[in-house]
C-alpha positions in Angstrom: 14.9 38.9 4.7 14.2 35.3 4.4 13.0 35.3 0.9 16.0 37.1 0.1 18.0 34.3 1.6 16.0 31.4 0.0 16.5 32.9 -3.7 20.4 33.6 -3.2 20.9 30.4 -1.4 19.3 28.9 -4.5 21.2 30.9 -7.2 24.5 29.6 -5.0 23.3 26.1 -5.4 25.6 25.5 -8.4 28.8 26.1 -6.3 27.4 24.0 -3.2 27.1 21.1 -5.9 31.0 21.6 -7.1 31.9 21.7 -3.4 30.4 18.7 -2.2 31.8 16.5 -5.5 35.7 18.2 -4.8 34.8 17.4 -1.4 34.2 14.3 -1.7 37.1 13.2 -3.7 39.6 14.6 -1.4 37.9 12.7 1.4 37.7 9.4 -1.0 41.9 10.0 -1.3 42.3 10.3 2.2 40.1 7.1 2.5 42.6 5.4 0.2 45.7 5.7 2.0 44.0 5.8 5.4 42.6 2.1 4.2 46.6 0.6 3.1 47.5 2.3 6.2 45.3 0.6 8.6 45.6 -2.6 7.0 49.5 -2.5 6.1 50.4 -4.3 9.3 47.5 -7.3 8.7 49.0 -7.5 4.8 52.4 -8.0 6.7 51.1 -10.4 9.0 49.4 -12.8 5.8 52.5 -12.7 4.3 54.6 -13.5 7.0 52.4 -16.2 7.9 53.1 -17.7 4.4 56.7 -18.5 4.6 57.3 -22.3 5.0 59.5 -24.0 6.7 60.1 -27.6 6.6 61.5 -30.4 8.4 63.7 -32.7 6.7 63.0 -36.4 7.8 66.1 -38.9 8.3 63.6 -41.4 9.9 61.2 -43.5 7.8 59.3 -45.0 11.3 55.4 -43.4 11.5 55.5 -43.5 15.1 58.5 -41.1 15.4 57.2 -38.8 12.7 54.1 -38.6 14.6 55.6 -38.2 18.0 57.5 -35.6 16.1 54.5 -34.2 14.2 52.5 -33.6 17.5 55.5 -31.7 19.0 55.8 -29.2 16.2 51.8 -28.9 17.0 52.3 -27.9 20.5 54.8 -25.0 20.4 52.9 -22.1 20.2 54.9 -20.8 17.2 53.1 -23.4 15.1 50.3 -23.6 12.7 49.2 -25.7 9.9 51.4 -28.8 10.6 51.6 -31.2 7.6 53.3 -34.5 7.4 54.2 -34.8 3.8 55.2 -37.7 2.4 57.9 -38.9 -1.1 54.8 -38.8 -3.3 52.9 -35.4 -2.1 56.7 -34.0 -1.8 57.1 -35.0 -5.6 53.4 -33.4 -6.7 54.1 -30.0 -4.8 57.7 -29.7 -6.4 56.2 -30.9 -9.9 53.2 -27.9 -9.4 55.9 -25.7 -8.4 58.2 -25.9 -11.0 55.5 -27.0 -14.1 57.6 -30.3 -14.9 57.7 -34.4 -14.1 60.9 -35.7 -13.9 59.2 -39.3 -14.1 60.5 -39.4 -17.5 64.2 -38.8 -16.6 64.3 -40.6 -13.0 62.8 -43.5 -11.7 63.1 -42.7 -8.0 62.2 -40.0 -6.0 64.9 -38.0 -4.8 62.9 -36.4 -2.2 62.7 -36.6 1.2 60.1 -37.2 3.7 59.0 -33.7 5.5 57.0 -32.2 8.0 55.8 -28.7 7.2 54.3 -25.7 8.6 54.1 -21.8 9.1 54.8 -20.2 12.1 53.2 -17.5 13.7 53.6 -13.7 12.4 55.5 -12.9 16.2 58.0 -15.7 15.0 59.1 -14.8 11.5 62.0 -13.2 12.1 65.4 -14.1 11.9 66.4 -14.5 16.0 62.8 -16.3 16.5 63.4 -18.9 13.5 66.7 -19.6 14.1 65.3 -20.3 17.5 62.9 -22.9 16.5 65.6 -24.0 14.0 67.7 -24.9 17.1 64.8 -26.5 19.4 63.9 -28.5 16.7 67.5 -29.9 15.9 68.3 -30.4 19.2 64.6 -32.2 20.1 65.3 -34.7 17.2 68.8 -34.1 15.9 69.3 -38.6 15.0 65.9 -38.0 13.4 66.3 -35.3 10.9 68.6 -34.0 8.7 67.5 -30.1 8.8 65.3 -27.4 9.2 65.2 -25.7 6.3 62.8 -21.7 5.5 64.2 -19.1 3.5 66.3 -16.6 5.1 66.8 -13.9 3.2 62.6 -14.1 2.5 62.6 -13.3 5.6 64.6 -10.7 6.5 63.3 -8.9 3.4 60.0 -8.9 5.0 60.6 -7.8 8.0 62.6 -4.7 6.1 59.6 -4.3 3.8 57.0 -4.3 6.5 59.3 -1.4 8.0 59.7 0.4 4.8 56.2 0.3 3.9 54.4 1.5 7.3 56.9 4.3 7.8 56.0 5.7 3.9 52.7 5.5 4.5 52.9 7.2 7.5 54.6 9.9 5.8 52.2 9.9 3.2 49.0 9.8 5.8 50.2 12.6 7.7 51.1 15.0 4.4 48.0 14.1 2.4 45.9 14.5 5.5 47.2 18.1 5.9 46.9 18.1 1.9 43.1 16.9 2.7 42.3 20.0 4.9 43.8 22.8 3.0 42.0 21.4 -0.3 38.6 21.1 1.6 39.4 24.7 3.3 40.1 26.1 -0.1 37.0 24.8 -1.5 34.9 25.4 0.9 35.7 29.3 0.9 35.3 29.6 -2.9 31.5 28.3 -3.0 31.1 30.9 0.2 32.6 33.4 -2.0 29.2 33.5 -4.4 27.1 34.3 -1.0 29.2 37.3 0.1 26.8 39.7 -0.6 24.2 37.4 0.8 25.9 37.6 4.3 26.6 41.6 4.1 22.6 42.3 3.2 21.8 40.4 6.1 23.7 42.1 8.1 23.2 45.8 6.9 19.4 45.1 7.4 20.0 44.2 11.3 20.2 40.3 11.1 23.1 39.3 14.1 26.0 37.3 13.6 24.3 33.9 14.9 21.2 34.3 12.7 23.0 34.7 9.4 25.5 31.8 10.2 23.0 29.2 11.2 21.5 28.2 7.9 24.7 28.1 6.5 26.3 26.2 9.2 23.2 23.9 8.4 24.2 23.5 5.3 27.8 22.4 5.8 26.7 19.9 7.9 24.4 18.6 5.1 27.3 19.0 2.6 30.1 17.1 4.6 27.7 14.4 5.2 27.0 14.5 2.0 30.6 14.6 0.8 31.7 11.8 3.4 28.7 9.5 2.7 29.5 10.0 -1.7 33.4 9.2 -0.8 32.8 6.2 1.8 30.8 4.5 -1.2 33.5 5.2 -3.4 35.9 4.1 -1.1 33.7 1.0 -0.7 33.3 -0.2 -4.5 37.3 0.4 -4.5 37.8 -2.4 -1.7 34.9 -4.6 -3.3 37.0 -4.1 -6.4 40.4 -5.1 -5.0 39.0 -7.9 -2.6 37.4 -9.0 -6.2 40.8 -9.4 -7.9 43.0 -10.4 -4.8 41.1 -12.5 -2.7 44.1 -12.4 0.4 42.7 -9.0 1.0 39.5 -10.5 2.3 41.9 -12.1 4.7 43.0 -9.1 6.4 39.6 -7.6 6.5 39.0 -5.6 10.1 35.0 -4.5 9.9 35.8 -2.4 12.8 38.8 -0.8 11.9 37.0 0.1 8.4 33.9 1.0 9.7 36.3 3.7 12.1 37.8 4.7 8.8 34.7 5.5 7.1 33.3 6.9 10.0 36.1 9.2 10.2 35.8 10.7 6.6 32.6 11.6 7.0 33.0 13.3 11.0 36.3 14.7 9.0 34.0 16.3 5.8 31.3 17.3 8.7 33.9 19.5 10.6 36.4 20.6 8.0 33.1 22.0 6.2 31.4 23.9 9.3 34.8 25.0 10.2 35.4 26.4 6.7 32.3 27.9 6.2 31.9 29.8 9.3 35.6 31.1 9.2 34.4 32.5 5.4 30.9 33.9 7.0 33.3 35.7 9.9 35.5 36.7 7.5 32.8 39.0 5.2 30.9 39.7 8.3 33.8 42.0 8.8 34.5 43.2 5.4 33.5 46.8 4.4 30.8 46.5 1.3 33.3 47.8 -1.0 36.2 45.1 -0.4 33.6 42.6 -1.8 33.7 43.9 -5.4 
């Protein structure tokens, strides 16, 4: 009985091979969308955290732009705080706009600022227009506004809504798309060891005996399958963290270790589940339905 089941286990080899490869690609598509989704709110958060907003200096006098300076500093909306004076003012807009206008103008037009970014919690329109109005009020003989782009920021706060709800969507559909794929597979490499189960069992082997190596197997072949898709997944993010570096910024080693932990628990179970449904499932048939 064994050697029976060591040559047909090795003539189904083939179709174990094709299982753990389709396997693993599902697994490495989950992975995919599983890794935007966990990190869509830290990609809103870096790019919330890059809107600027400035303060517009009336006063020339360095003791009231510091005094004003170190209160920016201490509101805990605030991070970054620059004082930026006519001549970095005129470099940042020259960089910003690829020009000099030293050759048309012979003053500088612009004013004095203080700059900064505010928290992710505070970019939004009631916060900023909040901190518009404590600042104003604070030092209102001192500057002449507060000044961040509105309609940058309600766009983001739309986006960021957009964006987690579709992926959402897509997690939840593509992980149901994940299972049935892996299910499907799963039972058609079975299919090549039907008459495998059936001998075993016309010859007296019980239900546990037959299903153990196999279950054995699927344990190797999701780990398998899950360690094949985390690596792929892996040289994906190397890949994108290679050609935009702000993704190195949002990076959460636990929350992608969970992830690929998760694929491979996800091939591990799906595959024991599949195969021992399948083994079940022709332990029941009559011989002749197996034809």
């Amino acid at each position: 009985m064994s050697a029976i089941g060591k040559s047909s286990l090795k003539r189904s080899r083939p179709s174990y091979i094709y299982s753990i490869v389709g396997v693993a690609l599902v697994l490495l598509m989950m992975g995919i969308i599983g890794w935007m989704f966990l990190n869509s709110k830290a990609m809103t958060k870096v790019f919330k955290e890059d809107v600027k907003i400035s303060v517009y200096l009336r006063t020339m006098n360095k003791d009231t732009i510091s005094q004003i300076q170190q209160f920016i500093s201490n509101q805990p909306y605030a991070k970054d705080v620059h004082y930026i004076d006519k001549e970095q003012a005129k470099k940042i807009w020259n960089a910003e706009n690829n020009e000099d206008w030293a050759q048309f103008l012979d003053v500088n037009p612009l004013p004095e600022s203080i700059d900064f970014f505010a928290k992710a919690d505070y970019v939004n329109k009631d916060s900023l227009e909040v901190i518009q109005k404590s600042i104003n009020t604070a030092y209102q003989y001192q500057i002449t506004e507060v000044n961040y782009p509105p309609v940058l920021v309600n766009n983001l706060d739309a986006k960021a809504r957009q964006i987690g709800l579709i992926l959402l969507v897509v997690a939840i559909i593509l992980a149901v798309v994940v299972i049935i794929s892996i299910d499907n597979t799963i039972k058609l490499a079975m299919f090549s060891n039907r008459f495998l189960i059936k001998t075993m069992q016309m010859v007296g082997a019980t239900r546990s005996f037959i299903a153990r190596p196999m279950n054995i197997r699927a344990v190797v072949n999701g780990l398998i399958s899950g360690a094949i898709a985390v690596v792929l997944l892996l040289t994906i993010i190397l890949w994108a963290e290679s050609y935009f570096p702000e993704l190195k910024k949002i990076r959460d080693l636990q929350l992608t270790l969970t992830l690929f932990g998760g694929m491979i628990l996800l091939g591990i179970a799906i595959s024991v589940y599949s195969t021992h449904r399948s083994i079940l499932k022709y332990l029941k048939m009559k011989l002749d339905d197996l034809y």
